[in-house]
Backbone as JSON Lines, residues from 0, in Angstrom:
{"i":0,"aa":"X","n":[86.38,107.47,101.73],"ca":[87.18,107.55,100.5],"c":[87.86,106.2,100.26]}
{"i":1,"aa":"X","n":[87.89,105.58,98.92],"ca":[88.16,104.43,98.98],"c":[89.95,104.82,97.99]}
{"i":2,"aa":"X","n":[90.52,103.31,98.38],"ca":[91.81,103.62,98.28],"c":[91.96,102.25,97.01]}
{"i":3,"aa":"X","n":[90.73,102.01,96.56],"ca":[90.86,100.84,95.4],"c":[91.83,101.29,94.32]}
{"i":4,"aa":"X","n":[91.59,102.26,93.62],"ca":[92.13,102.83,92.35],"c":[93.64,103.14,93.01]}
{"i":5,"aa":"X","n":[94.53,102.86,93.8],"ca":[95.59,102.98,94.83],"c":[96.33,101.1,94.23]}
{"i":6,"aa":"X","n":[95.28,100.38,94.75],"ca":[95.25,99.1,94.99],"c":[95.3,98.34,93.54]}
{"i":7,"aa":"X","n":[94.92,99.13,92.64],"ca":[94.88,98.5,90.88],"c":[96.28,99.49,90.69]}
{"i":8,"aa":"X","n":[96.41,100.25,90.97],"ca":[97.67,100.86,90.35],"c":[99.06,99.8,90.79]}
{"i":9,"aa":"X","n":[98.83,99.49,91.98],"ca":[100.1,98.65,92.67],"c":[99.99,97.6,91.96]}
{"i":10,"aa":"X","n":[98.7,96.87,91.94],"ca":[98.61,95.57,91.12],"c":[99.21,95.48,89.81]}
{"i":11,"aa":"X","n":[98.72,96.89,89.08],"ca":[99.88,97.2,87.79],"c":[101.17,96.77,87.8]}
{"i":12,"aa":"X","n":[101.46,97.86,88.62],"ca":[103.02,97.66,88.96],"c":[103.3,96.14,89.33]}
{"i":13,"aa":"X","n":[102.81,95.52,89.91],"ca":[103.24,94.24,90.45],"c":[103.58,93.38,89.4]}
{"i":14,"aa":"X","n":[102.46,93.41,88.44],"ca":[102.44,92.35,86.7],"c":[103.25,92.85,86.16]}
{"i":15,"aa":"X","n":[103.37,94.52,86.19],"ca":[104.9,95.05,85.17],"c":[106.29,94.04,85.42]}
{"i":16,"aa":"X","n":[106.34,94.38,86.99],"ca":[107.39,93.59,87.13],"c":[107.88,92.17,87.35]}
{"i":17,"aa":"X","n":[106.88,91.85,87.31],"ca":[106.58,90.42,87.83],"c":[106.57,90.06,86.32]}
{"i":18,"aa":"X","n":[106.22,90.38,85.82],"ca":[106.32,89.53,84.12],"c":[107.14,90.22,83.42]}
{"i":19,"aa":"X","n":[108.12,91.58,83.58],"ca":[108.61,92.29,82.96],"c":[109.74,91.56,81.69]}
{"i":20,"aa":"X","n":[110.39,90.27,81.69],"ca":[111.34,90.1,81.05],"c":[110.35,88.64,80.13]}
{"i":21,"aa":"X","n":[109.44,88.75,80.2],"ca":[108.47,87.82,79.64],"c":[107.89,88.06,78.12]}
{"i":22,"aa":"X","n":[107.68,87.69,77.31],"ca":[106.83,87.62,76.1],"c":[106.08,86.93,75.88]}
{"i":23,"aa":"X","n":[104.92,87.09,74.66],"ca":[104.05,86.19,74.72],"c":[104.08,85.32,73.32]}
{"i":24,"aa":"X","n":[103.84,84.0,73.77],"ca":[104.09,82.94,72.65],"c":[103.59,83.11,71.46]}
{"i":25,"aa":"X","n":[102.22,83.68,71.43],"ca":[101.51,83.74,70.04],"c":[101.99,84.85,69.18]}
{"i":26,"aa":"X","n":[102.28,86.2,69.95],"ca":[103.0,87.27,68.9],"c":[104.38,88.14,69.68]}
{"i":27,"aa":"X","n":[104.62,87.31,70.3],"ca":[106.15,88.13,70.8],"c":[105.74,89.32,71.5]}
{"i":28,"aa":"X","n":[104.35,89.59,71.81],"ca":[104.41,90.9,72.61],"c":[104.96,90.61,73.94]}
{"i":29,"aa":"X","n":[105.05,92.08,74.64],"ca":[105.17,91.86,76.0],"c":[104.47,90.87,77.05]}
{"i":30,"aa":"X","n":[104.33,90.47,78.22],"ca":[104.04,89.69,78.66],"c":[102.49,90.68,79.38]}
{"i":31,"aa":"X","n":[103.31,91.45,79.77],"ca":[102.23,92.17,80.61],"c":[101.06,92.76,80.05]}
{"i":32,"aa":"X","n":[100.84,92.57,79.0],"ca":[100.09,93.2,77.98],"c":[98.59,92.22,78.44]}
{"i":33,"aa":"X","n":[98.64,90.97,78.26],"ca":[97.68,90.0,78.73],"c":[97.08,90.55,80.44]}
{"i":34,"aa":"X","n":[97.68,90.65,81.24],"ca":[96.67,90.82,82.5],"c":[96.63,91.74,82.03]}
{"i":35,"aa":"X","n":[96.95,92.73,81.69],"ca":[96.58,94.72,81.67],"c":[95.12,94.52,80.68]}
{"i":36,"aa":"X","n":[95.12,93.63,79.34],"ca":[94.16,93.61,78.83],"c":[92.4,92.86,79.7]}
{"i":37,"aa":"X","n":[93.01,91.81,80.74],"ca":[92.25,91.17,81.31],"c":[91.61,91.9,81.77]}
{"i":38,"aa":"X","n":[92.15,92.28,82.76],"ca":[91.61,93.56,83.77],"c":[90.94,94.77,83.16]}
{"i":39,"aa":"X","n":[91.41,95.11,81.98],"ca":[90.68,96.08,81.37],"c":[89.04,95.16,80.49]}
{"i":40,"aa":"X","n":[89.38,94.43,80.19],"ca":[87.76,93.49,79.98],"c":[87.03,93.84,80.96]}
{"i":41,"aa":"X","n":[87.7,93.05,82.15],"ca":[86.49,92.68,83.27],"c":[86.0,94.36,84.16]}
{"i":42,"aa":"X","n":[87.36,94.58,83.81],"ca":[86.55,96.7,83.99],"c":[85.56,97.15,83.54]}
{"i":43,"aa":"X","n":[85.2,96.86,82.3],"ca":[84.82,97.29,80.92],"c":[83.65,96.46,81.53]}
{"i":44,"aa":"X","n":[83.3,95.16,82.07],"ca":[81.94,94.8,82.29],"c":[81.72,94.87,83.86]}
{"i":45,"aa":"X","n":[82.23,95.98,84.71],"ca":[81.52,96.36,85.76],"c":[81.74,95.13,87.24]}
{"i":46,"aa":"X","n":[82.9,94.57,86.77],"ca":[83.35,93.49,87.85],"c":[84.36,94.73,89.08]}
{"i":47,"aa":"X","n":[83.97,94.51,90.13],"ca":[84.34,94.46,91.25],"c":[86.56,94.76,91.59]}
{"i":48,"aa":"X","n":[86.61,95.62,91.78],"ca":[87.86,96.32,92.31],"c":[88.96,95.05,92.56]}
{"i":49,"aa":"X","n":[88.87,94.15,93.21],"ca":[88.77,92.56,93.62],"c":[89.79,91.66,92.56]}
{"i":50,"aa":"X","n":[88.7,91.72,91.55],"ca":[88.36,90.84,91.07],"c":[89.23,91.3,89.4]}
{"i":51,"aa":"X","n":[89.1,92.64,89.68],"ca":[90.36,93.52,88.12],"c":[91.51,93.13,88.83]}
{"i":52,"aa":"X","n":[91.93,93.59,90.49],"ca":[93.37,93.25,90.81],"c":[93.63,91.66,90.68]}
{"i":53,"aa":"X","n":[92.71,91.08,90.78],"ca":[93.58,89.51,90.68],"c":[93.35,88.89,88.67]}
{"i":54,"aa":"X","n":[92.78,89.63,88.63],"ca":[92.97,89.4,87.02],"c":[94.62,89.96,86.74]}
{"i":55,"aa":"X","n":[95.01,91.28,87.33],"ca":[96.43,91.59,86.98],"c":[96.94,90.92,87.12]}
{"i":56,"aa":"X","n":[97.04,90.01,88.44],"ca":[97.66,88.83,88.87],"c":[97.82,87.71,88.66]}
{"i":57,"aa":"X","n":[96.97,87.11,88.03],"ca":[96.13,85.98,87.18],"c":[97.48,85.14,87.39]}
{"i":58,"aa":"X","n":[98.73,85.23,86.47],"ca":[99.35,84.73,86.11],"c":[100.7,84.39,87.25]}
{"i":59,"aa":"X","n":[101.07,85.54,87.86],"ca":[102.61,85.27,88.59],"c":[102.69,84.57,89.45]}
{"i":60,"aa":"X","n":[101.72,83.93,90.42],"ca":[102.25,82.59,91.15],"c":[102.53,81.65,89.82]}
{"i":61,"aa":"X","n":[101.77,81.28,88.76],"ca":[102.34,80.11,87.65],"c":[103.28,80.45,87.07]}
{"i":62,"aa":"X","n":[103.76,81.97,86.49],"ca":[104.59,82.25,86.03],"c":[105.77,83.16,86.39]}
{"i":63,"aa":"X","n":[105.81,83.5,87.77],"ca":[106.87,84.44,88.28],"c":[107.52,83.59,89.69]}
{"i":64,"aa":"X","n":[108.23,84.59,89.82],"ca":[108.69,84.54,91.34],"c":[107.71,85.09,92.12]}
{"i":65,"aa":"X","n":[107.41,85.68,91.65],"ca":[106.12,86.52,92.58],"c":[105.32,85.35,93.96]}
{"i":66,"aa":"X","n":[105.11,85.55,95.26],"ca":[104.75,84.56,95.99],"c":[103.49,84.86,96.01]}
{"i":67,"aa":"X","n":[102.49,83.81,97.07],"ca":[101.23,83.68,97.6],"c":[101.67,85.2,98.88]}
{"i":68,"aa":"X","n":[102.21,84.48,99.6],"ca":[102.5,85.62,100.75],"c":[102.59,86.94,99.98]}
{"i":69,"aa":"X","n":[103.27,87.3,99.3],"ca":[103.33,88.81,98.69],"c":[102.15,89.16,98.23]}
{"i":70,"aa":"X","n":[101.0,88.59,97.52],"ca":[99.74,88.91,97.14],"c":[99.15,88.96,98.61]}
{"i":71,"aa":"X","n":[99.48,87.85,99.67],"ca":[98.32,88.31,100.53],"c":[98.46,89.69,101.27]}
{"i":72,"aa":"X","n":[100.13,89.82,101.49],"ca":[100.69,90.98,102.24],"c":[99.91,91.97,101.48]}
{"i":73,"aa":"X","n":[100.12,92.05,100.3],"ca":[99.78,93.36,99.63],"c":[98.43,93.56,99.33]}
{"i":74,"aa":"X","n":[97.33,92.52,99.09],"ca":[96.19,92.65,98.23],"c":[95.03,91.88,99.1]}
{"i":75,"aa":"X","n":[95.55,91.08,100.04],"ca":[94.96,90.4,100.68],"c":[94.19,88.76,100.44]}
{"i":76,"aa":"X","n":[93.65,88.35,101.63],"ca":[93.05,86.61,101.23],"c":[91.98,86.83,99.81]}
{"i":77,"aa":"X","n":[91.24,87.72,99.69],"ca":[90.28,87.28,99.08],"c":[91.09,87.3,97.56]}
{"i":78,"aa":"X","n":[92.16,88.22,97.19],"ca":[92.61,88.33,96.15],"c":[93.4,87.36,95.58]}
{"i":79,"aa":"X","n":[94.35,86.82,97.05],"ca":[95.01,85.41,96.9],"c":[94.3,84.51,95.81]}
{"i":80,"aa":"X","n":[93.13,84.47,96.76],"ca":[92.07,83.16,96.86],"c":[91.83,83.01,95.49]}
{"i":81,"aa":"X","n":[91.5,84.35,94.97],"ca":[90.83,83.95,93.48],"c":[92.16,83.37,92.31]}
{"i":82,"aa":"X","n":[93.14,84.71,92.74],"ca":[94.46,84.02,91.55],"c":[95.01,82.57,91.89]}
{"i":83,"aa":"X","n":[94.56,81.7,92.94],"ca":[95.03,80.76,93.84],"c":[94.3,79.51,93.32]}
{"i":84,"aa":"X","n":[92.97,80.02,92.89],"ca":[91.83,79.32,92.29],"c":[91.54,79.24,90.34]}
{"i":85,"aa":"X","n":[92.84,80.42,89.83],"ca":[93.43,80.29,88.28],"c":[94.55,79.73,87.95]}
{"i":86,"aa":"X","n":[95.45,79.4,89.03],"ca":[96.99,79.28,88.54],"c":[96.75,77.61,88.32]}
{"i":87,"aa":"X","n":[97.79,77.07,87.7],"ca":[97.18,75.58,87.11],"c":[99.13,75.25,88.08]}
{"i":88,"aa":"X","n":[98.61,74.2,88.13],"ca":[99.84,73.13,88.63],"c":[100.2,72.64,87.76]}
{"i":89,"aa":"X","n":[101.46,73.07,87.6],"ca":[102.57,72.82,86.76],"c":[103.31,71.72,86.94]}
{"i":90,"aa":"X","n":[103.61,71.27,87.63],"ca":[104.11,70.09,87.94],"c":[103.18,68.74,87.37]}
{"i":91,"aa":"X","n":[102.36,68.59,87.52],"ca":[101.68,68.0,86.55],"c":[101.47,67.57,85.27]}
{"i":92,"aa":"X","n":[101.48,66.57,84.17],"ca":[101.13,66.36,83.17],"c":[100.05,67.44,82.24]}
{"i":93,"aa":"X","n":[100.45,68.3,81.22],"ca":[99.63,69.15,80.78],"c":[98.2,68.57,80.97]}
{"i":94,"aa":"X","n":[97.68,67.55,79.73],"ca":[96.55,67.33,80.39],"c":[95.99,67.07,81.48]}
{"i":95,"aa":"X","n":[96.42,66.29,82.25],"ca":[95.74,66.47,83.84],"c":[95.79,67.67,84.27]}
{"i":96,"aa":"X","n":[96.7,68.07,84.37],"ca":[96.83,70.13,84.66],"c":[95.69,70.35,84.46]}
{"i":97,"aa":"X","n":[95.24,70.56,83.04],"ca":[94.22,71.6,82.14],"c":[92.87,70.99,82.87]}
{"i":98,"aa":"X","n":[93.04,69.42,83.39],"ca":[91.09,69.08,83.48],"c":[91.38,69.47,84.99]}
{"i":99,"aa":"X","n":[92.22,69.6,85.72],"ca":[92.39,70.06,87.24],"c":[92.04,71.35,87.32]}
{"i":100,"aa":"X","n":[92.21,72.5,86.81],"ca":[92.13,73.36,86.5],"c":[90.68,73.99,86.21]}
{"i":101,"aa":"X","n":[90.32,73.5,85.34],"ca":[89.1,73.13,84.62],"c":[87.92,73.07,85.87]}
{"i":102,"aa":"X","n":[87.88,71.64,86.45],"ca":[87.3,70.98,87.48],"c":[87.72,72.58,88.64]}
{"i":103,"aa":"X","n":[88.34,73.09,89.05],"ca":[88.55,74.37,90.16],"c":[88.01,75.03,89.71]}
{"i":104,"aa":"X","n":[87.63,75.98,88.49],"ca":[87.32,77.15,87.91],"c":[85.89,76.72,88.31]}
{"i":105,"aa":"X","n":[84.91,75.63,87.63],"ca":[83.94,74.67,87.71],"c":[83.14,75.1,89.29]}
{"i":106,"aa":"X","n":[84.02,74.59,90.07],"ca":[83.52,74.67,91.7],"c":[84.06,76.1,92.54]}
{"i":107,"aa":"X","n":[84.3,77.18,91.85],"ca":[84.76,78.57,92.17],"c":[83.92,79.51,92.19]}
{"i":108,"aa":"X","n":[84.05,80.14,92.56],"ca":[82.87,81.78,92.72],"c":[82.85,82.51,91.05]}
{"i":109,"aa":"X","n":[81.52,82.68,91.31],"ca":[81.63,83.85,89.54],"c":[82.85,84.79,89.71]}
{"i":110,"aa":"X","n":[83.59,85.07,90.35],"ca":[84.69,86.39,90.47],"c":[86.04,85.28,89.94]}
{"i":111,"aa":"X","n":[86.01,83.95,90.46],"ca":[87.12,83.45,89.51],"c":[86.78,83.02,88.47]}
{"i":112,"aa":"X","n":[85.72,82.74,88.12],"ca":[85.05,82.83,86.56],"c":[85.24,83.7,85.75]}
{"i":113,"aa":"X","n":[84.83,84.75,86.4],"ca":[85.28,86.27,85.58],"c":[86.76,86.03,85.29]}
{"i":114,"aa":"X","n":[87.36,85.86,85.92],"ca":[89.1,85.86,85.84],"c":[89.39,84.99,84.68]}
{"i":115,"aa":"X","n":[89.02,83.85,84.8],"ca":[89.25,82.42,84.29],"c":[88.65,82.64,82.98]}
{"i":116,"aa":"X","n":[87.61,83.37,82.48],"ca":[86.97,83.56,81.33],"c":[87.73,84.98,80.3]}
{"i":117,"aa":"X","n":[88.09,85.63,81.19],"ca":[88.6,86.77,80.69],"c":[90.05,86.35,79.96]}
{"i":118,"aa":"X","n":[91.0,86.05,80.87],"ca":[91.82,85.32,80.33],"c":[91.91,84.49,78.94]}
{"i":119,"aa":"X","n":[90.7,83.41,78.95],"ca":[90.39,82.56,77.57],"c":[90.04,83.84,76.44]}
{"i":120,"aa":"X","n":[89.55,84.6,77.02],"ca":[89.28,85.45,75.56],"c":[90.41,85.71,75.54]}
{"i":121,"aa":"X","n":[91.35,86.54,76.26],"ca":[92.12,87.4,75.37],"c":[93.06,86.53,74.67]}
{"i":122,"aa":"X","n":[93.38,85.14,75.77],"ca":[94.19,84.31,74.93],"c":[93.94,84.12,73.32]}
{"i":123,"aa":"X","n":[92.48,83.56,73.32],"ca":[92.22,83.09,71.93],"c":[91.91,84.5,70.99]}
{"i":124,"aa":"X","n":[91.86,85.54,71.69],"ca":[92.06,86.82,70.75],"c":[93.0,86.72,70.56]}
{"i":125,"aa":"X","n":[94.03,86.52,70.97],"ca":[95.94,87.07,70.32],"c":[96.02,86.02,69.55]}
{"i":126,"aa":"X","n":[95.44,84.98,70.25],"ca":[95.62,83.05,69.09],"c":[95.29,83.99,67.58]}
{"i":127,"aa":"X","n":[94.34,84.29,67.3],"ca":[93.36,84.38,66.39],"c":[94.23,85.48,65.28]}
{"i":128,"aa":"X","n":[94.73,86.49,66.21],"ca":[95.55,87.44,65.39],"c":[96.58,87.32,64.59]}
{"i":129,"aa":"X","n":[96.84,86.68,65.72],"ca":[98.47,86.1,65.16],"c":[98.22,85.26,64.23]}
{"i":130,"aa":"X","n":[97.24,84.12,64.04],"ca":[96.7,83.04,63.35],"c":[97.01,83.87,61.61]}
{"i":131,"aa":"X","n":[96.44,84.77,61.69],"ca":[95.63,85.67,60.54],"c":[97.42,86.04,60.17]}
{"i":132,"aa":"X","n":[98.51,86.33,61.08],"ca":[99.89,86.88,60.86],"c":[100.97,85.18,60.37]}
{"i":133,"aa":"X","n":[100.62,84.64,60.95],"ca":[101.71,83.27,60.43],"c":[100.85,82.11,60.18]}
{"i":134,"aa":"X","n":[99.73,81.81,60.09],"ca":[99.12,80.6,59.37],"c":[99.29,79.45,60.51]}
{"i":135,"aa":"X","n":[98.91,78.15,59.87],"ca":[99.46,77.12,60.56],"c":[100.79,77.14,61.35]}
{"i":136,"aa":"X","n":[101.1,77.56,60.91],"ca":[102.96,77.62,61.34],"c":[102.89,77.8,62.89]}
{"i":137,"aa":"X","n":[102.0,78.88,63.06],"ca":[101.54,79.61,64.53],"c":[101.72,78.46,65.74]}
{"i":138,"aa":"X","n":[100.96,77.01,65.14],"ca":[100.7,76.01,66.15],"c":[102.5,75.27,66.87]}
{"i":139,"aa":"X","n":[103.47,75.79,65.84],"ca":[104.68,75.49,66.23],"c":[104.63,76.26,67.54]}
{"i":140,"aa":"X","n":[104.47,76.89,67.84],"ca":[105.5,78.02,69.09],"c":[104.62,77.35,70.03]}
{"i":141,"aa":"X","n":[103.55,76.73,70.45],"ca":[102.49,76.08,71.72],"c":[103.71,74.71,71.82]}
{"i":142,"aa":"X","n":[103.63,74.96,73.21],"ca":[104.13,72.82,73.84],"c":[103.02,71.83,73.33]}
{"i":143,"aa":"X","n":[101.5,72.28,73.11],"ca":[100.8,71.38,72.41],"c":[100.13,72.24,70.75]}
{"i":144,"aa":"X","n":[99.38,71.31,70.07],"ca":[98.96,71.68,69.02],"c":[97.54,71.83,68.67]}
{"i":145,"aa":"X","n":[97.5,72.3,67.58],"ca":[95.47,72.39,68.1],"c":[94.68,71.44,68.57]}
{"i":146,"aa":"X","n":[94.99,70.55,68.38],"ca":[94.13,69.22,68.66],"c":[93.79,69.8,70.54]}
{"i":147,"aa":"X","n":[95.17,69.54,70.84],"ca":[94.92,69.79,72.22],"c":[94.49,70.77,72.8]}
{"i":148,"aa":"X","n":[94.47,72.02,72.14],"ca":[94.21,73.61,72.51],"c":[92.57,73.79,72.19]}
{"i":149,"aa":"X","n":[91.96,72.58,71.12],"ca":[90.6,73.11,70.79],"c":[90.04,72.1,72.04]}
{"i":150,"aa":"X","n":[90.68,70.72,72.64],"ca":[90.29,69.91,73.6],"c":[90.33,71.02,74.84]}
{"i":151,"aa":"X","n":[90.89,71.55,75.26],"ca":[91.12,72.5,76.4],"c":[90.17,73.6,75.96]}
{"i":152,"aa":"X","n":[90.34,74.2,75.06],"ca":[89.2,75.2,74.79],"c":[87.37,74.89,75.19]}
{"i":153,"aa":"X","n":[87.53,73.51,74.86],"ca":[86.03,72.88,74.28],"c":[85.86,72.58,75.74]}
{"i":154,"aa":"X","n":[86.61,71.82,76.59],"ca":[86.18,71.66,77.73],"c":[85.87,73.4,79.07]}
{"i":155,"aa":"X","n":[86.73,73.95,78.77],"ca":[86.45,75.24,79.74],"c":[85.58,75.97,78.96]}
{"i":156,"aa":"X","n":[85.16,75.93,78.12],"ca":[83.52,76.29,77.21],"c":[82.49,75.72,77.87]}
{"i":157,"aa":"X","n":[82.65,74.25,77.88],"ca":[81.14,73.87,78.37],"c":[81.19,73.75,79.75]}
{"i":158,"aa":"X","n":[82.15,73.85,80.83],"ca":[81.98,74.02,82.29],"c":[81.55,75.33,82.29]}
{"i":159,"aa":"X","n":[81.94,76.39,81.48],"ca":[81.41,77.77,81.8],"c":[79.8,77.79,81.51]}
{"i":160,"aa":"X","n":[79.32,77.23,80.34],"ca":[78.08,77.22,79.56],"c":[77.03,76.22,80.84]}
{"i":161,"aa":"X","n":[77.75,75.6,81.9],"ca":[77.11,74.62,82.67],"c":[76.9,75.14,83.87]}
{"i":162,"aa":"X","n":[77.82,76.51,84.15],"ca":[77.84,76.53,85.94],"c":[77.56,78.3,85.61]}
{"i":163,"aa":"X","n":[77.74,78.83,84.66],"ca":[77.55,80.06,84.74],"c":[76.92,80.95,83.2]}
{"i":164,"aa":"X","n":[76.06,81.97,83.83],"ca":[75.13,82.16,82.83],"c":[75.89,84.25,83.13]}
{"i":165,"aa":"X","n":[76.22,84.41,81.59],"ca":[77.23,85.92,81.48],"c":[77.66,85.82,80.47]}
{"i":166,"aa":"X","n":[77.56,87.24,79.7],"ca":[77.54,87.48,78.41],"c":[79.17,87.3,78.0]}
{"i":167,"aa":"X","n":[80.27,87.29,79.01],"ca":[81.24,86.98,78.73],"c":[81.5,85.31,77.9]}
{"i":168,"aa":"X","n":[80.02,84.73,78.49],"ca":[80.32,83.08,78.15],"c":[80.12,83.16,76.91]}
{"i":169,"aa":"X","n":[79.35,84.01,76.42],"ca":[78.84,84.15,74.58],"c":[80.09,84.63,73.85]}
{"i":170,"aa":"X","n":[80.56,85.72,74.32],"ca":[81.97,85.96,73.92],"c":[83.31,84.99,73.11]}
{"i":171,"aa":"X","n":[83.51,84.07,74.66],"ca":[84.28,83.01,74.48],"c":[83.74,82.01,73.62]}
{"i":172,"aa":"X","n":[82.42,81.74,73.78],"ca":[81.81,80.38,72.52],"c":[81.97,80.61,70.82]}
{"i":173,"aa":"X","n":[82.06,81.81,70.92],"ca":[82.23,82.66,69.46],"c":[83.82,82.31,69.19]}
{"i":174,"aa":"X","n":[84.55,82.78,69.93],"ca":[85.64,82.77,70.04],"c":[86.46,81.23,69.4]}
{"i":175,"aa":"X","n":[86.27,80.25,70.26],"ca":[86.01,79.22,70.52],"c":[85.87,78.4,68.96]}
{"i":176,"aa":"X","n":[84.78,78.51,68.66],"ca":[84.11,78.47,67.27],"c":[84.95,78.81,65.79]}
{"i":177,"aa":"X","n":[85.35,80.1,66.14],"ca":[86.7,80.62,64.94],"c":[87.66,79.81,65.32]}
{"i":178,"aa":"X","n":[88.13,79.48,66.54],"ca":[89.71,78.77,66.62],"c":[89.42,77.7,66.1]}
{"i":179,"aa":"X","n":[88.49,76.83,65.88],"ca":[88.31,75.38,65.37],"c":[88.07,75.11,64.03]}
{"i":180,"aa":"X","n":[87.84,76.28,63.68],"ca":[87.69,76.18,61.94],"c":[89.38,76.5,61.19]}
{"i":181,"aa":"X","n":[90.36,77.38,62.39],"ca":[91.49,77.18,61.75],"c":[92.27,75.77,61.22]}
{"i":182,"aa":"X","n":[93.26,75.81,60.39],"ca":[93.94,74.34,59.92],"c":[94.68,74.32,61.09]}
């Protein structure tokens, strides 16, 4: 009897709270709304028990208190490994960040691909919504502006289109494609 569906429920809980006082830049939703949606993608295409819990996770070493040690205590190395292999270094200059980042996802297992790809959609899904709700204006609330968001987009497009072949990559190129025709 497996105790996975145990192990995604905690992971829940973990992003609830771990992002609980958080919102999200493009439409003021909750924070937690983004991994819950991630994880429900990569559900939805038959990815691995694994690989949904560190999608919940995706985010709280970059954005919480949440530690490395507490993911491993609770979820273990391999789960670490993958959210360990999404979180971007912050300390860093955005752009260098984004091609560091970039360059890891690049040399990572398809399971942080999955992560790393799932993420870009839903991001540029809420981009896109919200786009359609405040216009240009939208590009105010980002630390950068499209220029830089279609440069970051365009580059984790074609490392995906180069190292990995998944219908998720068609997804995001579509995606991708609408954000660049916005003003």
């Amino acid at each position: 009897m497996s105790n996975a569906p145990t192990h995604i429920e905690e992971a829940m809980r973990v992003a609830q709270e771990a992002h609980k006082d958080q919102i999200r830049k493009s439409d003021g939703s909750p924070y937690v709304v983004h991994p819950l949606m991630c994880a429900h993608m990569l559900t939805r295409k038959g990815f691995e028990d694994n690989v949904v819990i560190a999608a919940l996770l995706h985010d709280v070493l970059e954005d919480t208190e949440y530690t490395a040690e507490a993911i491993r205590a609770q979820f273990g190395n391999h789960v670490l490994e993958i959210v360990e292999r999404v979180t971007e270094d912050k300390t860093l200059p955005w752009e260098e960040r984004k091609a560091k980042y970039v360059d890891m996802v690049r040399s990572s297992s398809e399971e942080v691909k999955a992560v790393s790809i799932a993420d870009k959609i839903h991001n540029l899904q809420s981009l896109l919504f919200a786009y359609e709700e405040h216009g240009p204006a939208l590009w105010q609330k980002f630390n950068k502006g499209k220029k830089e968001k279609v440069w970051f987009e365009e580059l984790s497009l074609a490392m995906f289109k180069e190292t990995w072949s998944h219908p998720l990559v068609d997804e995001y190129e579509k995606l991708v494609g609408r954000m660049r025709t916005l003003e």
